[in-house]
PDB file as gemmi writes it, atoms N, CA and C in Angstrom:
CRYST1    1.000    1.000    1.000  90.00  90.00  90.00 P 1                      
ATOM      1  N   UNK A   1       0.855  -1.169   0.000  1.00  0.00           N  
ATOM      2  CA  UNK A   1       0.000   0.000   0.000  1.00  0.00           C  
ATOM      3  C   UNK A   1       0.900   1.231   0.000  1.00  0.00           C  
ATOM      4  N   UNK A   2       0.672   2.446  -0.529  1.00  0.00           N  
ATOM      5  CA  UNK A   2       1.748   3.113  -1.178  1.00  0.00           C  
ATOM      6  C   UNK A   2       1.276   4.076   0.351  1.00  0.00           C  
ATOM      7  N   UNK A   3       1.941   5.143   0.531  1.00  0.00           N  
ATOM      8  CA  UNK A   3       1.557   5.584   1.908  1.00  0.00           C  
ATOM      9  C   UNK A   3       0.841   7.207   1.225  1.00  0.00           C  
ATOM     10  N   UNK A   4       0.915   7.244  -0.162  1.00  0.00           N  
ATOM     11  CA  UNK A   4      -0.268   8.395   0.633  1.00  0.00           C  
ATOM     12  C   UNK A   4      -1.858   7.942  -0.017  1.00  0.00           C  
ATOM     13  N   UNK A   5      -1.514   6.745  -0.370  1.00  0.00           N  
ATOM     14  CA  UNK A   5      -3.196   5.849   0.119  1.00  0.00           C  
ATOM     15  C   UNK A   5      -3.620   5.707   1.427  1.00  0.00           C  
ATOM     16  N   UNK A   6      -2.758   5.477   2.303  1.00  0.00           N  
ATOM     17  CA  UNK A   6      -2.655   4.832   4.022  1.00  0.00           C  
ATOM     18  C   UNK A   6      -3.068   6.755   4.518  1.00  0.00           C  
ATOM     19  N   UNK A   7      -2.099   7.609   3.942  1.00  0.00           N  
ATOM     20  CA  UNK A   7      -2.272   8.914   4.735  1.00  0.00           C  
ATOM     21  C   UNK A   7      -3.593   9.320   4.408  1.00  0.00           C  
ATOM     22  N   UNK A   8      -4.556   9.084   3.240  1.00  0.00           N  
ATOM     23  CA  UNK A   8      -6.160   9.421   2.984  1.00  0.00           C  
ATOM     24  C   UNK A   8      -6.895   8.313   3.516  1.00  0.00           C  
ATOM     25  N   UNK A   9      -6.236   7.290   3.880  1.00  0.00           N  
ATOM     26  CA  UNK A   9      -7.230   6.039   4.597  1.00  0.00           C  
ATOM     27  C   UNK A   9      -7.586   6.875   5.746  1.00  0.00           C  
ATOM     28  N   UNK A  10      -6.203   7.250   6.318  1.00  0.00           N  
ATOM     29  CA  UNK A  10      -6.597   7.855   7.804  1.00  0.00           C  
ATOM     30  C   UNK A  10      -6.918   9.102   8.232  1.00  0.00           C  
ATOM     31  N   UNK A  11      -7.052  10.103   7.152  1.00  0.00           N  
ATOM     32  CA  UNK A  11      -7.483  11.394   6.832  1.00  0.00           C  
ATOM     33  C   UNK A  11      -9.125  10.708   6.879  1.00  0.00           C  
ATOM     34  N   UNK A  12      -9.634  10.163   6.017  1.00  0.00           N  
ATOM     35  CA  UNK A  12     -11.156   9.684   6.233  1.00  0.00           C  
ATOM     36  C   UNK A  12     -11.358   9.376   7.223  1.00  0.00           C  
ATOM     37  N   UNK A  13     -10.735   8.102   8.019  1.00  0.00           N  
ATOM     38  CA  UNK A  13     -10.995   7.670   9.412  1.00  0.00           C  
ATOM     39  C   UNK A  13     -11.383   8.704  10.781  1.00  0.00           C  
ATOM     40  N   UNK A  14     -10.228  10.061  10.653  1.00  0.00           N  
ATOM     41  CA  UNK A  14     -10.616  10.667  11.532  1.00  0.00           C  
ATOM     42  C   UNK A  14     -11.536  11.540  11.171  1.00  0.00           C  
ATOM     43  N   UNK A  15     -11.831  11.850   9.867  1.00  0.00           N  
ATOM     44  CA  UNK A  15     -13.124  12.736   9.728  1.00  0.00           C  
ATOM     45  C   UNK A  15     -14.397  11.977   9.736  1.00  0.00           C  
ATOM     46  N   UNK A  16     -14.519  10.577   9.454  1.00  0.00           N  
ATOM     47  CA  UNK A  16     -15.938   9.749  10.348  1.00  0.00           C  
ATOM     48  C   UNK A  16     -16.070  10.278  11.704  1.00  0.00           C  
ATOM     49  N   UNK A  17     -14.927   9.867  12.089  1.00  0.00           N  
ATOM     50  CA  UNK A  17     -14.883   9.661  13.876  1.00  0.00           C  
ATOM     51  C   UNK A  17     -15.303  11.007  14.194  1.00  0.00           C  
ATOM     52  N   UNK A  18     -14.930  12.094  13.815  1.00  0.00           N  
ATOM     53  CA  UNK A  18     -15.383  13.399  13.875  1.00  0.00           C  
ATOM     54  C   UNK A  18     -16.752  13.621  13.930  1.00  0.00           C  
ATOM     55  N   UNK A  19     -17.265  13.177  12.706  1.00  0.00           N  
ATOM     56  CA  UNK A  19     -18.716  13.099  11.957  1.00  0.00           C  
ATOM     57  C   UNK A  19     -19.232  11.846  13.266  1.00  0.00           C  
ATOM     58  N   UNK A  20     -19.227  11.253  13.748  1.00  0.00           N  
ATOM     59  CA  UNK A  20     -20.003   9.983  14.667  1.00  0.00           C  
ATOM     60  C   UNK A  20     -19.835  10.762  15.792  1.00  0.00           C  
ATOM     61  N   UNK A  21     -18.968  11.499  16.272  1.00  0.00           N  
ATOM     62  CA  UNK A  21     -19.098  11.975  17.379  1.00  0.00           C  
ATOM     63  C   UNK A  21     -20.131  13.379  17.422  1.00  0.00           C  
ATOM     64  N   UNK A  22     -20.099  13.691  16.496  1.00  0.00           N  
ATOM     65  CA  UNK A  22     -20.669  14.982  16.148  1.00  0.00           C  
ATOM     66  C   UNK A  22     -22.311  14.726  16.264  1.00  0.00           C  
ATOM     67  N   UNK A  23     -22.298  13.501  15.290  1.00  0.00           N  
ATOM     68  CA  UNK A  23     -23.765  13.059  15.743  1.00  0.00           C  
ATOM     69  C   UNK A  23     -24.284  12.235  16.557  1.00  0.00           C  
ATOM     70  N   UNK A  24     -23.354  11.910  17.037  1.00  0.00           N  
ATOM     71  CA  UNK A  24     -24.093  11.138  18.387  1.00  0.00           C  
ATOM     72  C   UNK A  24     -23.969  12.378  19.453  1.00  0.00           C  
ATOM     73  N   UNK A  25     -23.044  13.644  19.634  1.00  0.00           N  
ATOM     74  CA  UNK A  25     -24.048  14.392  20.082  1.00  0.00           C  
ATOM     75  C   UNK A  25     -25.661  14.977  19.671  1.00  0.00           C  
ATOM     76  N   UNK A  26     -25.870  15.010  18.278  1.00  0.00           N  
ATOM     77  CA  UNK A  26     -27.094  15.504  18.303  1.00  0.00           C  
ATOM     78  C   UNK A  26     -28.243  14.327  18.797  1.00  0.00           C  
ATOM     79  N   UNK A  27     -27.916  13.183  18.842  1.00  0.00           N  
ATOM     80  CA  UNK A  27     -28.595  12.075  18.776  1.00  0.00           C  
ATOM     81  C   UNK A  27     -28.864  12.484  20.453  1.00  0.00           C  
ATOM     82  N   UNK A  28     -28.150  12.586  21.485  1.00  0.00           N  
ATOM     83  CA  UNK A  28     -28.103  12.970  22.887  1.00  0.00           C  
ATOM     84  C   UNK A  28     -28.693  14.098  22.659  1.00  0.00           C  
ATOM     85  N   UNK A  29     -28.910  14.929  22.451  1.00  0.00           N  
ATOM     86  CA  UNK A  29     -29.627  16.557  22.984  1.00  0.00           C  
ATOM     87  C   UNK A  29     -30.853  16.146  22.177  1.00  0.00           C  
ATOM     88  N   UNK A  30     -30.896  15.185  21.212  1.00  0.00           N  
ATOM     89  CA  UNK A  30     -32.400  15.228  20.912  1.00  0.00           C  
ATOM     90  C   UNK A  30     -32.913  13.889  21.906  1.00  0.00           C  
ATOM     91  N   UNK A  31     -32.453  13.126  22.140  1.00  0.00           N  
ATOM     92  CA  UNK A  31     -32.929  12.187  23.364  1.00  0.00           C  
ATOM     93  C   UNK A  31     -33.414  13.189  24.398  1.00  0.00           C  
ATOM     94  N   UNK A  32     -33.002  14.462  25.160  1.00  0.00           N  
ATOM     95  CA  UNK A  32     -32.818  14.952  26.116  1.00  0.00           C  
ATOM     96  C   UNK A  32     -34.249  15.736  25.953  1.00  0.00           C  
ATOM     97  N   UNK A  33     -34.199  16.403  24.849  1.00  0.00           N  
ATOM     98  CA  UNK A  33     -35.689  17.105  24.619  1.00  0.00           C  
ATOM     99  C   UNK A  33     -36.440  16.383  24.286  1.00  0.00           C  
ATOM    100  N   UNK A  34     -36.854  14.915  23.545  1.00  0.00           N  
ATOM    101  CA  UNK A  34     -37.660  14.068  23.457  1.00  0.00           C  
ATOM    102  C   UNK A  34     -38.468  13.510  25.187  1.00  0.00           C  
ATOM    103  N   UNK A  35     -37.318  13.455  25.642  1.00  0.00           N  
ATOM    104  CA  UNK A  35     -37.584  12.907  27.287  1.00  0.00           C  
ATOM    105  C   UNK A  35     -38.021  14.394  28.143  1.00  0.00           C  
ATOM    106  N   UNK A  36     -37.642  15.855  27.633  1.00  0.00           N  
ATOM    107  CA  UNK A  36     -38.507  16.910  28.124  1.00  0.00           C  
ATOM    108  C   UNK A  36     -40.181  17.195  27.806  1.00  0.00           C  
ATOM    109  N   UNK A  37     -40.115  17.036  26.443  1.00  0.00           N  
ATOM    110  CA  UNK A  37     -41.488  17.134  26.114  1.00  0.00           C  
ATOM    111  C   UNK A  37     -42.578  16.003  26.703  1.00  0.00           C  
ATOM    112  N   UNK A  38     -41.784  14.444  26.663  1.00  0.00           N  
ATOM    113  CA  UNK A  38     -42.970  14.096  27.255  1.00  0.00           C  
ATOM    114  C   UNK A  38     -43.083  13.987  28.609  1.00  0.00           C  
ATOM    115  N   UNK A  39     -42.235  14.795  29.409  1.00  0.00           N  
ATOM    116  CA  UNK A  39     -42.884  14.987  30.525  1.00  0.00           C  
ATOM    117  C   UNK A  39     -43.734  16.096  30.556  1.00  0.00           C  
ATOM    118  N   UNK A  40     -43.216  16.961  29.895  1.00  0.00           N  
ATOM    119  CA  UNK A  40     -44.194  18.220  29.700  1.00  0.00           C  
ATOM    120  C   UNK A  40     -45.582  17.983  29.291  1.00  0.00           C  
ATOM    121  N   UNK A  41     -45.830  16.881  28.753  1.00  0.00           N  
ATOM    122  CA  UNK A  41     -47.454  16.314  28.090  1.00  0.00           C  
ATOM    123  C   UNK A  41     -47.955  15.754  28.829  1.00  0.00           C  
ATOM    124  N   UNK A  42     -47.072  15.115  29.393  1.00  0.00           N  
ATOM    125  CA  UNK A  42     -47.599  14.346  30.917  1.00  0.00           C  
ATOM    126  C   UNK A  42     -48.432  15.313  31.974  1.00  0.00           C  
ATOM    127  N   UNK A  43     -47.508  16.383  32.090  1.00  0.00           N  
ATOM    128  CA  UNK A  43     -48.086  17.722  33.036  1.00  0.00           C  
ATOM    129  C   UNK A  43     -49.336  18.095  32.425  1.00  0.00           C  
ATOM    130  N   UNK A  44     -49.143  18.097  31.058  1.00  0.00           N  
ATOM    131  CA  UNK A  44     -50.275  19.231  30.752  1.00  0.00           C  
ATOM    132  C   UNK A  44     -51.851  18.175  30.674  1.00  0.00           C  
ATOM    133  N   UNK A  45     -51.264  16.591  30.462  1.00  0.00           N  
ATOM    134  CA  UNK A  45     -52.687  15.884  30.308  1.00  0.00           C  
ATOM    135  C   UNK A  45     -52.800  15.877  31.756  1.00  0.00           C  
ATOM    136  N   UNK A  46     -52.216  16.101  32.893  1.00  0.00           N  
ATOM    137  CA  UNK A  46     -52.812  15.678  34.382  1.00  0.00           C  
ATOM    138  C   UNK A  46     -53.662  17.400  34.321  1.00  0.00           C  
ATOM    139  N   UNK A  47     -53.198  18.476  34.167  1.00  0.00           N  
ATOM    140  CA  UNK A  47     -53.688  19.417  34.091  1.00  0.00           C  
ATOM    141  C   UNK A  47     -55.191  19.534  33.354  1.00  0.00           C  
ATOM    142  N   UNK A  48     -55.362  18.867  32.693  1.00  0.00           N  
ATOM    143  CA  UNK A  48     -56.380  19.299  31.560  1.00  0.00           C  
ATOM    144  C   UNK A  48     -57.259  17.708  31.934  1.00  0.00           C  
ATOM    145  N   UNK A  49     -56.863  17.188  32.472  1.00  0.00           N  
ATOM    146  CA  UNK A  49     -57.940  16.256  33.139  1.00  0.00           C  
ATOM    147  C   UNK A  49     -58.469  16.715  34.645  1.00  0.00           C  
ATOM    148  N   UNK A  50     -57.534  17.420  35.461  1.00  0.00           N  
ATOM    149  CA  UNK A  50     -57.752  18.251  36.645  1.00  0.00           C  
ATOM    150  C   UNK A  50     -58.794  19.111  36.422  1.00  0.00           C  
ATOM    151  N   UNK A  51     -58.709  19.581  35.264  1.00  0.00           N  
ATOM    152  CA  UNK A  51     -59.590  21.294  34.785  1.00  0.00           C  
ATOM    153  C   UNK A  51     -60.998  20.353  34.714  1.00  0.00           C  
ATOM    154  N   UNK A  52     -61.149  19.522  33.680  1.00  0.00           N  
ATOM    155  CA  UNK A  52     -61.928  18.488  32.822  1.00  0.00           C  
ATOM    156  C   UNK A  52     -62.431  18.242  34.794  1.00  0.00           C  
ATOM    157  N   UNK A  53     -62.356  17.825  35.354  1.00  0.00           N  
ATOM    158  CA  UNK A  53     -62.995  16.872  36.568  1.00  0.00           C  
ATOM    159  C   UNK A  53     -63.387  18.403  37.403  1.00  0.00           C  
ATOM    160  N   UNK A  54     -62.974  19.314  37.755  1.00  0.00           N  
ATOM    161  CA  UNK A  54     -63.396  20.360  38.579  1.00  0.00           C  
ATOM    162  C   UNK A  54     -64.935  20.953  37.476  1.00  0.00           C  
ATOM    163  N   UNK A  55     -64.879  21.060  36.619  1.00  0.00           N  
ATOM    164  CA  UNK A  55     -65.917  21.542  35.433  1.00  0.00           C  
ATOM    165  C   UNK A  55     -66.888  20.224  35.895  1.00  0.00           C  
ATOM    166  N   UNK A  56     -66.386  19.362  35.820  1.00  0.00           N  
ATOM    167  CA  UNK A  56     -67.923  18.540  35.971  1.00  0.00           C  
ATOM    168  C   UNK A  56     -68.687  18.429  37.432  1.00  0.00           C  
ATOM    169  N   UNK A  57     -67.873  18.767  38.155  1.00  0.00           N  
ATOM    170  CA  UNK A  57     -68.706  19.267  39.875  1.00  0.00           C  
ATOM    171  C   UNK A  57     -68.841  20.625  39.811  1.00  0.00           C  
ATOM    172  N   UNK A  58     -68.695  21.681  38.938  1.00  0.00           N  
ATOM    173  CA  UNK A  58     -69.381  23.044  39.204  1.00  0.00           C  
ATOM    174  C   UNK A  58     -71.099  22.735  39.595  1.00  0.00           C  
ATOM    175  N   UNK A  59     -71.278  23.963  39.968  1.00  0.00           N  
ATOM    176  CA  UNK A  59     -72.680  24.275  40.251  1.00  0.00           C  
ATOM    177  C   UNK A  59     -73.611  24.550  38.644  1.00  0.00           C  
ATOM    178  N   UNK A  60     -74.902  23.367  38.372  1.00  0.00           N  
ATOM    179  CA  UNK A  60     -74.983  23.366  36.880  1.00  0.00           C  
ATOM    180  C   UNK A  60     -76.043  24.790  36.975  1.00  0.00           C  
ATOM    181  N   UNK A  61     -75.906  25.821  38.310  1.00  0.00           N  
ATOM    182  CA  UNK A  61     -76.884  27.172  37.924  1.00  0.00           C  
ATOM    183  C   UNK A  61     -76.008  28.401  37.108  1.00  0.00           C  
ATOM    184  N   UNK A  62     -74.777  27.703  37.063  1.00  0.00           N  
ATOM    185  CA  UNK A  62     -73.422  28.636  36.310  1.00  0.00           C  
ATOM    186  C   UNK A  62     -73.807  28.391  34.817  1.00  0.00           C  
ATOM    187  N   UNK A  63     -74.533  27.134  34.489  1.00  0.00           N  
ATOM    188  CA  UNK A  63     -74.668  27.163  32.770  1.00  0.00           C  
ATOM    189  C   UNK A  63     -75.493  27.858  32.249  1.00  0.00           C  
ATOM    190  N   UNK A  64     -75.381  27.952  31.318  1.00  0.00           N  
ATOM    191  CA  UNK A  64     -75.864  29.145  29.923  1.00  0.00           C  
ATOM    192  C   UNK A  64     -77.428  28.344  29.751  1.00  0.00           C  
ATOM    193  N   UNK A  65     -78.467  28.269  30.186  1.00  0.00           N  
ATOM    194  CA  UNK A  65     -79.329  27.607  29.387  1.00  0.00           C  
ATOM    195  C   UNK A  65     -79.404  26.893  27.889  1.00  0.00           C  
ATOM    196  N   UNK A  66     -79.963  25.773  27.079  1.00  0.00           N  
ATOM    197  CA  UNK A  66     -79.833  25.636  26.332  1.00  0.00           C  
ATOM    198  C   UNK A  66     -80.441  26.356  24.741  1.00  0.00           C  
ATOM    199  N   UNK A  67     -81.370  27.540  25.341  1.00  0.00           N  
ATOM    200  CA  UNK A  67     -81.961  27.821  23.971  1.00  0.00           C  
ATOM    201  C   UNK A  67     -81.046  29.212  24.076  1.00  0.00           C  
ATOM    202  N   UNK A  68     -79.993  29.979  24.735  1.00  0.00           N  
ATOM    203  CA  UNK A  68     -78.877  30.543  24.377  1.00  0.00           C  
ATOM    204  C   UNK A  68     -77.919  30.331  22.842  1.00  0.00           C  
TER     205      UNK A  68                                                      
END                                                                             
């Protein structure tokens, strides 16, 4: 193998390794916000089932009649 085949073998090698590291950070910060949002949905469905259950024990003299 003549060596400046070997010197672009390993010119590529470290620009993968570059490139894999590069994206396996993005692969991590998008794991990180994937695992934020669904806690955040989590919050907002306990919220909006909280709202949803207090609305159905109001007092029904608060509603709008139906021919409104």
């Amino acid at each position: 193998m003549s060596e400046d085949r070997f010197i672009d073998l390993e010119t590529r090698l470290a620009h993968q390794d570059q490139l894999l590291n590069q994206l396996n950070d993005v692969v991590t910060e998008q794991q990180a916000k994937i695992m934020q949002l669904e806690e955040l949905c989590k919050a907002l469905i306990q919220r909006v089932r909280s709202v949803g259950e207090g609305m159905s024990e109001g007092d029904p003299g608060d509603e709008r009649p139906p021919h409104y």
